[in-house]
C-alpha positions in Angstrom: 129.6 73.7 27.6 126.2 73.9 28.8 124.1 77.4 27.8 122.0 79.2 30.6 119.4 78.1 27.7 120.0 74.8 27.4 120.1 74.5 31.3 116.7 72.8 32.1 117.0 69.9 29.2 120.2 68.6 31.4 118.5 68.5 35.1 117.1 65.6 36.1 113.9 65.0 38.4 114.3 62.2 40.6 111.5 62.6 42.5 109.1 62.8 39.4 110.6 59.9 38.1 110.7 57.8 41.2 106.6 58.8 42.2 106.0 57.6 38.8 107.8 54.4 39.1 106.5 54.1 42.3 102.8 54.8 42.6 101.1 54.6 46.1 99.4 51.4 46.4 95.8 51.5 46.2 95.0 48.5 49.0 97.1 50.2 51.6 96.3 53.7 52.1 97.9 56.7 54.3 96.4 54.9 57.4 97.8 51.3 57.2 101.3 52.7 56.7 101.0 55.3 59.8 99.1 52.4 62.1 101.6 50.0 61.3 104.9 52.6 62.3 102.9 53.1 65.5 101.7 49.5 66.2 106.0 48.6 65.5 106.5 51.1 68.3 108.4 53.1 65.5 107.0 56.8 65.7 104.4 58.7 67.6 101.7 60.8 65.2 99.9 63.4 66.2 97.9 64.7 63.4 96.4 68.5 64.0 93.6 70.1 62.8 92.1 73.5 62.1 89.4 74.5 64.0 86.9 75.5 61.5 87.0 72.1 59.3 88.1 69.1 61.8 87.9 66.4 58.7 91.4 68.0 57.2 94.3 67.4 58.6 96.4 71.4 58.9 99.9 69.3 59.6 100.9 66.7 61.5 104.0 66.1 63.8 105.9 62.8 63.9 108.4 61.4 67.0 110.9 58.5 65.6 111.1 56.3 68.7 112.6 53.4 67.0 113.4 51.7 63.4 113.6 48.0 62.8 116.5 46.8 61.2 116.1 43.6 58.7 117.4 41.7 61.2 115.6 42.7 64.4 112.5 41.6 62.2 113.5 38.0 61.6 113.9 35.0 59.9 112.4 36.3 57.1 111.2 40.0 55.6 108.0 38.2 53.8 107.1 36.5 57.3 103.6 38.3 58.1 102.7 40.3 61.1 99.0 40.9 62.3 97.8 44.2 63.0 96.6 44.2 66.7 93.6 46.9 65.2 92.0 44.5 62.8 89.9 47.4 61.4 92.9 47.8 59.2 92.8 46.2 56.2 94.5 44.3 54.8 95.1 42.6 58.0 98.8 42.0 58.0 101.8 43.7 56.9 105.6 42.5 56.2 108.9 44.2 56.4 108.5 45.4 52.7 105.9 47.2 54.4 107.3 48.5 57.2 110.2 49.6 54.6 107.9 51.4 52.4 105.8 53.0 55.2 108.9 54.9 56.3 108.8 56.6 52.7 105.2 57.1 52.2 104.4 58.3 56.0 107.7 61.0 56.3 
């Protein structure tokens, strides 16, 4: 029998857990995860502002179009795709990527 007391030492955090096991990854910000949803023809993003301080982002809104299954990609999940904006570095980006980009975008 678990006490009213003894109630928070038998919950478990998954989310804690997982976002420690899972840290973002430093070379791939925000921005190559969201260009490479919309470049896949995955999501619309429109990200809105508040007026009086236009560098912060208030709250976005996101439109799923599509999602690529392992094997509409291809051969192969490591096989590389270029970014058609090459001011997005790193350059290319994988299925992995496209996996994880669903997680770190939503």
């Amino acid at each position: 029998i678990i006490e009213m007391n003894d109630l928070d030492k038998h919950l478990i955090f998954p989310a804690k857990n997982y976002l420690r096991d899972n840290p973002h990854p430093l070379n791939k910000p925000r921005i190559f995860y969201e260009t490479l949803l919309i470049e896949t023809k995955s999501v619309n993003i429109v990200h809105l502002h508040r007026a009086e301080n236009t560098n912060r982002v208030a709250f976005s809104k996101i439109q799923i179009l599509n999602v690529i299954s392992l094997e509409k990609w291809g051969p192969s999940p490591k096989r590389a795709r270029r970014f058609i904006h090459l001011e997005i570095r790193p350059y290319s980006y994988n299925f992995w990527d496209y996996k994880k980009a669903w997680e770190y975008v939503l």
